[in-house]
C-alpha positions as CSV (number, residue, x, y, z in Angstrom):
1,X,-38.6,107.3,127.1
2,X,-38.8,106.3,123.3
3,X,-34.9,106.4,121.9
4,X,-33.2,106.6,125.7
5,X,-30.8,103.5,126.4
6,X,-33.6,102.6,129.2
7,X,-36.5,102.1,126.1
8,X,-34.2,99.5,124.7
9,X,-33.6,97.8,127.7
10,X,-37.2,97.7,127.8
11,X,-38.0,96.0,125.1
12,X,-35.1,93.4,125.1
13,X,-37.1,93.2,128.5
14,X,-39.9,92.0,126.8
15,X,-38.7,90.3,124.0
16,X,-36.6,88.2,126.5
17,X,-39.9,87.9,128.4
18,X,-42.0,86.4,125.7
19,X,-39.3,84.0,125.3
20,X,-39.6,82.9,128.5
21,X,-43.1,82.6,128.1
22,X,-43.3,80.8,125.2
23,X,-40.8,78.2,126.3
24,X,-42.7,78.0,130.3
25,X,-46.4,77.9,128.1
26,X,-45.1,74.9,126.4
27,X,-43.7,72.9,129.9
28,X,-47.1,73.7,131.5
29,X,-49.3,72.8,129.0
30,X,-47.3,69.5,128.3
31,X,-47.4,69.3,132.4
32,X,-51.0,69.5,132.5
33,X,-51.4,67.4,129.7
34,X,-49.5,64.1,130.9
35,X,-51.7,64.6,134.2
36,X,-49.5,67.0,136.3
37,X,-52.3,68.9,137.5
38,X,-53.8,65.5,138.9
39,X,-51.3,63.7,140.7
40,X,-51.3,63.2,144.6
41,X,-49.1,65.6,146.6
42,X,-47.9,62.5,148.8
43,X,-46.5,61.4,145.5
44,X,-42.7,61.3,146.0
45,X,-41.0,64.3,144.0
46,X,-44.9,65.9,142.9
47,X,-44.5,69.4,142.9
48,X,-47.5,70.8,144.5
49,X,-50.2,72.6,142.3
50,X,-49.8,75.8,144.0
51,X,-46.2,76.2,143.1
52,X,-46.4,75.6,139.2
53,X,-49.5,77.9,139.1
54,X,-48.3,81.0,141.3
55,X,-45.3,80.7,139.7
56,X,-47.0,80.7,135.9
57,X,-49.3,83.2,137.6
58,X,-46.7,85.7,138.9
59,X,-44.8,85.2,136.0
60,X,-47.7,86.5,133.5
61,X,-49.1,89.0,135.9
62,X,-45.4,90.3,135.7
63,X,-45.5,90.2,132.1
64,X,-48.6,92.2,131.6
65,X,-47.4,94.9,134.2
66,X,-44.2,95.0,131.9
67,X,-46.1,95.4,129.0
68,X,-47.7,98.3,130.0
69,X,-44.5,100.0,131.8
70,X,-43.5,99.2,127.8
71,X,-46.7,101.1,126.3
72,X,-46.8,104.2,129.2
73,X,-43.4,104.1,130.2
74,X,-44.1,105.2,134.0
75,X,-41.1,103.7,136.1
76,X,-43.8,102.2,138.8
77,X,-44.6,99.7,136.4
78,X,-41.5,98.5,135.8
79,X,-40.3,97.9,139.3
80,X,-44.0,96.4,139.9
81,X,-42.9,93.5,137.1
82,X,-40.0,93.4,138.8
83,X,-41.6,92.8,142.6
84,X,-43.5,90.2,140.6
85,X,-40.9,88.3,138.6
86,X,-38.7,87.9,141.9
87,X,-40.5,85.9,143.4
88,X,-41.8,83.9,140.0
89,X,-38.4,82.8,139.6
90,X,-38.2,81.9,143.1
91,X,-40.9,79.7,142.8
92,X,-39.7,78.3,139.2
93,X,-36.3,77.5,141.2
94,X,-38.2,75.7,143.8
95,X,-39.8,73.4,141.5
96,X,-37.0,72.4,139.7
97,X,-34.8,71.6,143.2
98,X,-38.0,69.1,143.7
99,X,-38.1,67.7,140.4
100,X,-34.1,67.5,139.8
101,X,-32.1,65.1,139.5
102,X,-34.1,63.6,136.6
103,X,-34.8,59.8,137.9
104,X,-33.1,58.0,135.9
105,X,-35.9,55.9,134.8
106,X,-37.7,58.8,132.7
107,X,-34.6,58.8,130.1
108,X,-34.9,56.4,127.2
109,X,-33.5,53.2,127.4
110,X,-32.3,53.4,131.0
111,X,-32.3,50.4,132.8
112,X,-32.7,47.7,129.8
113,X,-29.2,46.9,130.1
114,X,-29.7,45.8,133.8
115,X,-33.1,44.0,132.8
116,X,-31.4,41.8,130.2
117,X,-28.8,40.8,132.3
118,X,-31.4,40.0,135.6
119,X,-31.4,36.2,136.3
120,X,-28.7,35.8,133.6
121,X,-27.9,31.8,133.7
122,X,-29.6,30.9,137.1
123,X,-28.5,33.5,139.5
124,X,-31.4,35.5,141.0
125,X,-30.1,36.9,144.1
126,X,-27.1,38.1,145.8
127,X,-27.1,35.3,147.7
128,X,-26.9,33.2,144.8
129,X,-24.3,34.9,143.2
130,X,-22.1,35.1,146.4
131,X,-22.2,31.4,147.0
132,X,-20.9,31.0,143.3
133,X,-18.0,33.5,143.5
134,X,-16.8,31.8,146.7
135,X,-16.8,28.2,144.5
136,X,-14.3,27.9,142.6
137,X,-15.4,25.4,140.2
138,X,-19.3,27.6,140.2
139,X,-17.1,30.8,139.2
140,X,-15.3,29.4,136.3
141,X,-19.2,27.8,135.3
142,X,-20.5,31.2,135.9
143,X,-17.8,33.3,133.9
144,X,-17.8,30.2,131.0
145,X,-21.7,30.3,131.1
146,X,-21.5,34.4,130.9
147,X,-18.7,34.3,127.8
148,X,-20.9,31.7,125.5
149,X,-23.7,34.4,126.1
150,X,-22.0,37.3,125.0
151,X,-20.5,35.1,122.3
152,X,-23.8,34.0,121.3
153,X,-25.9,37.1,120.9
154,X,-26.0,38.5,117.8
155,X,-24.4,42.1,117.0
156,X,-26.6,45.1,117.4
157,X,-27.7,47.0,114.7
158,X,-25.7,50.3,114.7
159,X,-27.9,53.0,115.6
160,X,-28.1,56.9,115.6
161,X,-27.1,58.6,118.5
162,X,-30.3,60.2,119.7
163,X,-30.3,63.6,120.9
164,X,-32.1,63.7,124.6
165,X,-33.7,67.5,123.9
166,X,-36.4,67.7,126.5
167,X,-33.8,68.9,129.3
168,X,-32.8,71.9,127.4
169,X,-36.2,72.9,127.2
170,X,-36.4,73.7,131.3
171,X,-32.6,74.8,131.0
172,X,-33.8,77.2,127.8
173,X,-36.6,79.0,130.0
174,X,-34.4,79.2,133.7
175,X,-31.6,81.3,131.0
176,X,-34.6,83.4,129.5
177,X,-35.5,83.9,133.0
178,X,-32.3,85.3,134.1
179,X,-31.7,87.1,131.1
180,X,-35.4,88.8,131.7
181,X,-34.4,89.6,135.2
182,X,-31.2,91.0,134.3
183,X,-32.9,93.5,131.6
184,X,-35.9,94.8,133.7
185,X,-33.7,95.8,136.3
186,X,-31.4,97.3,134.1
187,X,-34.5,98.7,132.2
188,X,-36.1,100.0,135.3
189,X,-32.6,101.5,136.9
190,X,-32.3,103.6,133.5
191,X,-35.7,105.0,133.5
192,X,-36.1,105.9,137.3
């Protein structure tokens, strides 16, 4: 197998593989970490237990299959990964339809704009700020009232943009994962 187009498949195989295990070791461990493992399932948007761990599972089982399809180079092996990865990825895909979309209170700063502007000059509710819009004289006290505020606060302090990376890190390991797939079969095709 050693200098055939399918031994380089192969190991961009398992190159691509480690990859996608390095950048899947790190989401799991900083799962477990903030308390993943621990939360209810009747939690709304938990993924259950048993789907990050088969998936990690099937995913590493696959990997060690590949590894020795790598070392022996007996085709079995390398469909055997690939049995196993199909349905990791399956898995990985299911957890990220329940996690996604991203609430939008787990980005930084989201919602502080909304909370400085709650109970702005008086108004609590919609009622309250329905009955002023249909006064006249309450609506031009209201707009006044919200101009003098925006007047009055001081300027911001320019800051940074600040690069949200975290996303790219699930985004990363679901292209790895692809790319991994992509390779075995080709890898596995070439030397059966």
């Amino acid at each position: 197998m050693h200098g055939s187009p399918g031994h380089s498949f192969a190991v961009a195989t398992l190159v691509s593989w480690l990859a996608t295990e390095a950048f899947g070791g790190y989401m799991l461990t900083s799962w477990i970490g903030r308390g993943g493992n621990r939360v209810n399932r009747d939690v709304p948007g938990a993924v259950p237990r048993s789907v990050i761990f088969g998936h990690a599972g099937l995913a590493f089982t696959g990997l060690v299959s590949w590894i020795c399809f790598v070392v022996t180079g007996d085709a079995p092996l390398a469909w055997l990964s690939i049995g196993l990865l199909a349905p990791a990825i399956g898995l990985g895909v299911g957890a990220l339809t329940l996690w996604t979309p991203y609430s939008a209170h787990s980005l930084p700063g989201a919602g502080t704009a909304q909370r400085r502007y709650d109970g702005m000059i008086g108004i609590t509710t919609d009622e309250m700020l329905v009955a002023a819009l249909e006064d006249d004289a309450l609506t031009n006290r209201l707009v006044d009232e919200l101009v003098a505020s925006v007047l009055d606060r001081p300027e911001p302090t320019p800051r940074r943009p600040r690069w949200w990376l975290s996303p790219l890190v699930p985004a990363a390991h679901g292209v790895l994962a692809t790319g991994t797939m992509l390779f075995a079969v080709l890898a596995a095709v070439s030397t059966s």
